[in-house]
C-alpha positions, 0 to 999 in steps of 0.5 A, a space after each residue: 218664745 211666741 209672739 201672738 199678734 192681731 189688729 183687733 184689741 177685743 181679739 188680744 184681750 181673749 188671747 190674754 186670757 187663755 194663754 196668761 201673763 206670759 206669752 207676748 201679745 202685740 197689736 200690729 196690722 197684717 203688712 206693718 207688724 211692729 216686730 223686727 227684722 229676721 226676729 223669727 224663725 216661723 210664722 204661722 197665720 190661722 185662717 187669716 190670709 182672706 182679711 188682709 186687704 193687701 196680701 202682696 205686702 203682707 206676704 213681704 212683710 211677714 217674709 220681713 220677719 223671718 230669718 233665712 230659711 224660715 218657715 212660713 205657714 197658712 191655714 187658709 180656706 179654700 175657695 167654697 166649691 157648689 153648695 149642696 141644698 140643705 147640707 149643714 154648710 149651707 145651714 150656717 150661712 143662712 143663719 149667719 145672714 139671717 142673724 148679720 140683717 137682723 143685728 147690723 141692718 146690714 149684708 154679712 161681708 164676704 170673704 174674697 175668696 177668688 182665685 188667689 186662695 186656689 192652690 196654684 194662685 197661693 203658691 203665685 202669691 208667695 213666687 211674687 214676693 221676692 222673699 220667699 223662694 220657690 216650691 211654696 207648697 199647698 195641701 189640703 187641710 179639710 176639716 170633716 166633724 161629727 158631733 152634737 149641735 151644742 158641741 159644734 158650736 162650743 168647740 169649733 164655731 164659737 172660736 172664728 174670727 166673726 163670731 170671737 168680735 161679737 158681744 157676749 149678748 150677741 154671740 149668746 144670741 147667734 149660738 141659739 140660732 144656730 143650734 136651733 136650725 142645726 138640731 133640725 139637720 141631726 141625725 136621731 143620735 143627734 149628730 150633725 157633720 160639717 166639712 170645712 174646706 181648708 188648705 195648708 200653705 207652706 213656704 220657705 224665706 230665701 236663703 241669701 244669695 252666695 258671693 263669690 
């Protein structure tokens, strides 16, 4: 059985929807997850390693959770590399930014993706807590898509963490932006392609040591 868990009751409320009356949902911050020791045998985090403000804890605190020999697992994004001119991900940050002024008043937050989220500074971030043993791995999990403006939108980007806590007026409002700016980019087919830099963090709860 599964546990969902998330900090944010809007975010709860949407999982309880989709998935119905019978998967468990539990509001915890990420480092003090109100779940019991060794109750797991896995824990996957989607995308959510970049808003913890505290990894070092969070890490030991999920490390809490598994049972020895767990397995713990990330999707994280990568640290963005040289954005090209024009290209659709530069697209999306400008209407992200654009629409963030205009609704808040406010600069769209950043993510702090420094070195930590490299693939040598996450396998550091795992070797530091003491929970998990050594030889975390990290492989790319990039994300290449090819479809319509609207499609983009419904099937990929409506669904992240930024866009699922806005309003429905808001997020009605942000879909027509993007898929506004988007069609501009398409290809006569109406095609636009979009690559997403992620990378897959795997790790492994320490087993306990043997007594002679």
């Amino acid at each position: 059985m599964g546990v969902g868990v998330d900090r944010s009751s809007a975010e709860l409320a949407g999982a309880r929807r989709r998935l119905g009356k019978d998967v468990p949902l539990v509001q915890g911050e990420a480092g003090r997850i109100p779940l019991s020791t060794a109750c797991a045998d896995a824990v996957i985090c989607h995308l959510g390693l970049m808003l913890f403000s505290d990894l070092p804890r969070a890490l030991a605190d999920i490390g809490r959770l598994l049972r020895p020999g767990g397995t713990f697992a990330a999707i994280v994004e990568a640290p963005p590399a040289v954005p090209v001119p024009d290209s659709l991900e530069c697209t999306w940050g400008e209407v992200l930014t654009d629409f963030w002024n205009s609704e808040f008043g406010r600069d769209l937050p950043d993510l702090p993706l420094d070195g930590r989220f490299e693939p040598a500074g996450l396998v550091e971030l795992c070797r530091s807590v003491g929970a998990f043993s050594t030889g975390a791995t990290v492989t790319d999990a990039s994300v290449s898509l090819s479809l319509s403006p609207e499609d983009l939108w419904d099937r990929f980007l409506s669904g992240i963490y930024l866009v699922s806590a806005l309003t429905e007026r808001q997020k009605r409002r942000l879909r027509a932006m993007a898929i506004t700016s988007f069609a501009r980019r398409a290809a006569p087919d109406h095609i636009v392609s979009l690559h997403i830099p992620l990378n897959l963090l795997v790790a492994r709860r320490s087993q306990p040591k043997a007594i002679d």
